[in-house]
Every structure is written in structure tokens, then in C-alpha cells.
C-alpha positions in Angstrom: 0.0 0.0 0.0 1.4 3.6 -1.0 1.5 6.4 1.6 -1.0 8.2 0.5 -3.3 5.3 0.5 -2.0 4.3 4.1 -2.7 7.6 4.9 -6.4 8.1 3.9 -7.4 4.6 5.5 -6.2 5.9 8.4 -8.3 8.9 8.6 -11.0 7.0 7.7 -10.8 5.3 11.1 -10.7 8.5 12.9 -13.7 8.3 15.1 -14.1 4.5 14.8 -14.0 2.5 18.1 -10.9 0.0 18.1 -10.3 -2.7 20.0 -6.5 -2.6 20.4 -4.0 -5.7 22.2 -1.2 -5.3 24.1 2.0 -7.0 24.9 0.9 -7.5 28.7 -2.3 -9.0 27.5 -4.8 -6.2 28.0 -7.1 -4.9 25.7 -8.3 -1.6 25.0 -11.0 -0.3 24.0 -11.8 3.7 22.4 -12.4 5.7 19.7 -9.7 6.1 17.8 -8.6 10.0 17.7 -4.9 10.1 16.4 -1.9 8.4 15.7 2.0 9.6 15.1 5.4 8.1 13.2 6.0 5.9 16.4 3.1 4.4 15.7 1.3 5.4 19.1 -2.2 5.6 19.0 -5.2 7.8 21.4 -8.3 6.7 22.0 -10.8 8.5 24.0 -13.6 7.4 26.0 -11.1 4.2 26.4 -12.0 0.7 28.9 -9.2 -1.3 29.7 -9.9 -4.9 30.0 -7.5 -7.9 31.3 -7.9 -11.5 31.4 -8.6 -12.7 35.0 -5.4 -13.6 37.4 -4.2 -16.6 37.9 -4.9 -16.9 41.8 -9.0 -16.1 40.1 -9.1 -18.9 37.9 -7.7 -21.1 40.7 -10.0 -20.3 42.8 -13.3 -21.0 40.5 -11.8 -24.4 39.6 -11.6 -24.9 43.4 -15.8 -23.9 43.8 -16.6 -25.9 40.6 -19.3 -28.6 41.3 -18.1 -32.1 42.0 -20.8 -33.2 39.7 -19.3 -33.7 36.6 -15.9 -35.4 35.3 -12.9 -32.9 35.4 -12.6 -33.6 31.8 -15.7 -31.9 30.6 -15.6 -29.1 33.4 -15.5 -25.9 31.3 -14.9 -22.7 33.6 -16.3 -19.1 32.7 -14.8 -16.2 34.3 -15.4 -12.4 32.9 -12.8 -10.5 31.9 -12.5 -7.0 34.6 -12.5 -3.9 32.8 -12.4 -0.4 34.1 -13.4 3.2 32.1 -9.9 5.2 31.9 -11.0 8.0 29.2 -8.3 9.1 27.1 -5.6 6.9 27.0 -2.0 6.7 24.7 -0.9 3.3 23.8 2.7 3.3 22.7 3.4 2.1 19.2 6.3 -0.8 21.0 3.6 -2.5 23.1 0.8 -3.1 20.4 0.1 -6.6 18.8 -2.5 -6.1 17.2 -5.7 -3.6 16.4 -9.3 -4.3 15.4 -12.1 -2.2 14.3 -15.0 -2.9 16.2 -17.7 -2.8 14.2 -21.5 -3.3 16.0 -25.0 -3.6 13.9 -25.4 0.6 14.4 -21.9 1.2 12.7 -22.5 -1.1 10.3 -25.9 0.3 9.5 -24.7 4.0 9.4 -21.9 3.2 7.2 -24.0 1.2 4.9 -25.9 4.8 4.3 -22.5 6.9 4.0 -21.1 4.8 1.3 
């Protein structure tokens, strides 16, 4: 992809929510407001969310029901998240970025194009 084309899908995500990973495993997400050569990103109205601890995933396989084989046990723990706002993700500690799309972003977007 050229520059210029680079350049013009970025600003076509300017406003979009992204969902972007880091290297210690959590997960923001925000609306995506800017970006700059060394590739850090802001987002703005931002949750950060992180895969539950160790010592918490313990701990439910500990208070799972005795019912069933171990085998076929299958645990479900949420993820915590909390609402930071604004929020600069350094270009060095992102794996990867998604656009989050949801049915009203899709719809509106439908009617842009």
C-alpha cells in the first residue's frame, strides 16, 4: 500500500472504536482519535480490560461442582475492565488492532457509502 493510501485509510478510522491488544495482554477499548510516526495511538472514551489472574481462575476451579468429570468441566470467568477516558498506547507495546464494528456502525456506514 502507497503512503497516500495508508494515509487516507487511516483517517477513515478517525472516530471509529478500536479494539486494540497489548503486549501484557490487556485490551483496549476507544475511539480512535490520532496516531503519530512511532506508531502510538489515542483513543478517547477508552475501557481497559484484562484477562482474570491466575490466583482467580484457581479459585473458581476450586468452587466448581463435584458433579461432573474434570474432563468436561468448562470454567467461565469475565474478563475485569475499568473506564480510563483518554488513554496513549505506545506504538512498542501493540500486537495487534481491530475495528470494532456493532450492527449501528455497520448500518450507518452502509448509508454513507
Amino acid at each position: 500500500m502507497d503512503e497516500s493510501k495508508a494515509v487516507q485509510y487511516l483517517e477513515s478510522l478517525i472516530g471509529r472504536t478500536l479494539r486494540v491488544h497489548a503486549t501484557d495482554t490487556r485490551i483496549f477499548v476507544g475511539v480512535f482519535k490520532c496516531t503519530d510516526a512511532a506508531r502510538n495511538i489515542i483513543l478517547a472514551n477508552t475501557h481497559e480490560y484484562r484477562y482474570p489472574t491466575t490466583a482467580a481462575v484457581q479459585d473458581a476451579a476450586l468452587n466448581t461442582t463435584p458433579e461432573t468429570p474434570k474432563e468436561s468441566q468448562k470454567l467461565k470467568l469475565n474478563m475485569t475492565s475499568r473506564f480510563i477516558g483518554l488513554v496513549v498506547v505506545p506504538g512498542q507495546h501493540i500486537t495487534s488492532i481491530e475495528l470494532e464494528e456493532t450492527p449501528q456502525s455497520r448500518k450507518a456506514s452502509a448509508t454513507v457509502s
